[in-house]
N, C-alpha and C positions, 0 to 999 in steps of 0.2 A: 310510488317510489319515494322513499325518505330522502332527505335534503342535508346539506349542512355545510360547513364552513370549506372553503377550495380555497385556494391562494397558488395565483400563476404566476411569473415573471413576464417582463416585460416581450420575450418571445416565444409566450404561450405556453411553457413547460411546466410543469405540477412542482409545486414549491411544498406546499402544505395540504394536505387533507386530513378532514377529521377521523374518518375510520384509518387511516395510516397511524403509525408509533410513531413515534418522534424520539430521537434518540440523543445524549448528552454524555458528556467525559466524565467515565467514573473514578478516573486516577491515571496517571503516568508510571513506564514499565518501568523497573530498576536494571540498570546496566550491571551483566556479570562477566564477559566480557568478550575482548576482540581478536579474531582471528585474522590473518595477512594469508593469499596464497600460497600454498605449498605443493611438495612435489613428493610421488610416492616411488619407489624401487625401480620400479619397472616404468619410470619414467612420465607415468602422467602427472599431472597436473593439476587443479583442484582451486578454486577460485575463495575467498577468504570470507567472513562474515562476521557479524553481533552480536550476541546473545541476550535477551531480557528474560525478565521474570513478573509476573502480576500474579493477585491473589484474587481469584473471582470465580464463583460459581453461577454467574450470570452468562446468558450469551455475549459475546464481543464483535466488535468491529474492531478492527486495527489501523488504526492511523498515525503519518511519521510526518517527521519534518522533512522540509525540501530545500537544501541546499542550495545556493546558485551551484554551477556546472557539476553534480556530484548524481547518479542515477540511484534511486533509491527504489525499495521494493522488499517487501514479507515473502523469506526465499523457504517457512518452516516455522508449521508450530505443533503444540503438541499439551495436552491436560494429564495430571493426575494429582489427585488427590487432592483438590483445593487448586492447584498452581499449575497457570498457563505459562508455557516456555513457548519463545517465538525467537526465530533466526531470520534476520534483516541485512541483506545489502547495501551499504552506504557505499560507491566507488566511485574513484579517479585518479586520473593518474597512469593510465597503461604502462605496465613495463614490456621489454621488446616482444614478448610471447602475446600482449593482450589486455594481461589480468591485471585489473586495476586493482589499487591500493583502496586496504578498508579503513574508515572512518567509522567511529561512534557516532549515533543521532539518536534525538528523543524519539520515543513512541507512546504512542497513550490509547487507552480503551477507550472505548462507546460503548454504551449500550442502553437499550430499550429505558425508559422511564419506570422508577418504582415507588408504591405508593408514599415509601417515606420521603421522598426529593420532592415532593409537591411544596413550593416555595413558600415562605410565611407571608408573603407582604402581599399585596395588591399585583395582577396583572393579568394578562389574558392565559385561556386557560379551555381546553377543548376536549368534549369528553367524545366518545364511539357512539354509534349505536346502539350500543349496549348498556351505555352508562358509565365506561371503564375511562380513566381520565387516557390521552395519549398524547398531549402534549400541553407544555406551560411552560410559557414562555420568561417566568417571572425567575426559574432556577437558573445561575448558570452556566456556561457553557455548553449549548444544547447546539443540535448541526444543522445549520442551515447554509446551503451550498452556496460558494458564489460563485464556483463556475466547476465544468465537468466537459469533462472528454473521452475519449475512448483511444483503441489503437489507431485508427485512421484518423482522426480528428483531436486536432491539440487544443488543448484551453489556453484562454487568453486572459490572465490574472489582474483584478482589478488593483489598485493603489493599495495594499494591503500590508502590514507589516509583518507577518510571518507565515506565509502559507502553511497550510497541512492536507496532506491526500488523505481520503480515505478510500481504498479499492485495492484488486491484485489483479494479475494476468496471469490466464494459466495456459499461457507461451513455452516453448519447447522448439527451437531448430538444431537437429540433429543433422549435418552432415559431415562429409570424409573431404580430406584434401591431400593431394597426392604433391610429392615434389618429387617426381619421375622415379624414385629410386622405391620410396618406402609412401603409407597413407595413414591419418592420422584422423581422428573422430575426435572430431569438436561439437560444446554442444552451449547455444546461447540462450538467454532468459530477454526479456524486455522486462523494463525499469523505469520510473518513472524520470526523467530528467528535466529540472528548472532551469531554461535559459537566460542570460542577463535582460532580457528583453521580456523579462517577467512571462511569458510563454511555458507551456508544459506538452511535453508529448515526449511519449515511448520512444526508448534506444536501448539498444541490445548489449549486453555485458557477456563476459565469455565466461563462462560457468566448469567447465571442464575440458581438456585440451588431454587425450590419451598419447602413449608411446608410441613408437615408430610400430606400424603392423605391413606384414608383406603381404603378397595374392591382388587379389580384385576387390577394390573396395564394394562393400554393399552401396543399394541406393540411400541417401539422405531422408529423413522425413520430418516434417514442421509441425504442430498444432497451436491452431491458434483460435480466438474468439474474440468477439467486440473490445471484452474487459472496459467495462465502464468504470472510470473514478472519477470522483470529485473534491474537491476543493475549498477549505475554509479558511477561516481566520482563527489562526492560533494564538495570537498575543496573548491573551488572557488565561492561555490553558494553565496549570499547575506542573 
């Protein structure tokens, strides 16, 4: 069995390996622009959003800044032709229905190491298996976690001066609520939210809230999964 470079943290978790990629910010999205909740004909409802724009033919990762008290979260993306569009929830603020107020926030790419980023100067530097470089540490802005979480477990953020998540949840609670007369189908997303107490963990934003409908409501139904994200140090991003 071949051997090579591992790096854990301090509670045993894989930090670094050398057959792993290592990935690095290849630029920041451009802001085009901001939607507020809105309301349609027939009464529903419709929760507000971001819009950016990046130029990359490369895989991505998408990662945003974290506001104190604002739940943030990639609600939508989409390629053609060269250019990745991505729709981002920035909210706070609930108005009396719910739907919080959207803010603009940075976003930025990741992605996989390629052979032209191989840094000029001196520094460590690890190739695969194969010989393929997959990580160097000497270019930068390359990601290395300092903390991660999931839906049931919150991260607990080191003294850092600008967090950034990288991750999504692909959450869905779909149910009906009745006010004895008439029942309405609401439907929530989880979002990443930054507490003052530098802490992060999932909370739920109202995404869609329909018209008054009569009869028997259907039953509710939720999907959810771990959704792992993690957590870096953005000060230095671009």
């Amino acid at each position: 069995m071949s051997r090579g470079f591992i790096l854990r943290n301090q509670h045993g978790e894989l930090v670094v390996h050398r057959d792993s990629l290592g990935t690095q910010c290849i630029g920041r999205a451009a802001f085009t622009q901001l939607v507020q909740p809105s309301s349609t004909l027939g009464g529903s409802r419709v929760a507000g959003y971001s819009s950016y724009r990046f130029a990359s033919d490369r895989p991505i990762l998408w990662a945003f800044d974290l506001p104190v008290g604002r739940r943030v979260g990639v609600v939508s993306t989409g390629y053609a032709n060269g250019i990745n569009t991505i729709g981002v929830y920035c909210g706070a603020n609930p108005d009396v229905q719910g739907f919080d107020q959207q803010f603009a926030v940075d976003v930025w790419a990741f992605s996989t190491l390629a052979p032209d980023t191989v840094g000029a100067g001196g520094g460590l530097r690890l190739r695969n298996s194969s010989g393929v470089l997959s990580h160097d540490f000497s270019v930068p802005n390359i990601t290395l976690p300092l903390a991660a979480g999931d839906l049931t477990t919150p991260a607990q953020l080191p003294a850092i001066v600008r967090p950034v998540a990288i991750g999504s949840s692909p959450f869905y609670d779909v149910q009906y609520e009745s006010d004895e007369v008439n029942y309405f189908k609401t439907d929530r997303r989880q979002f990443l939210l930054r507490a003052p107490d530098n802490s992060v963990a999932y909370s739920p934003g109202l995404i869609y809230r329909s018209g008054a409908m009569h009869g028997n409501p259907p039953q509710g139904s939720t999907l959810t999964d771990p959704s792992p994200y993690f957590v870096v140090d953005g000060q230095f991003l671009p």
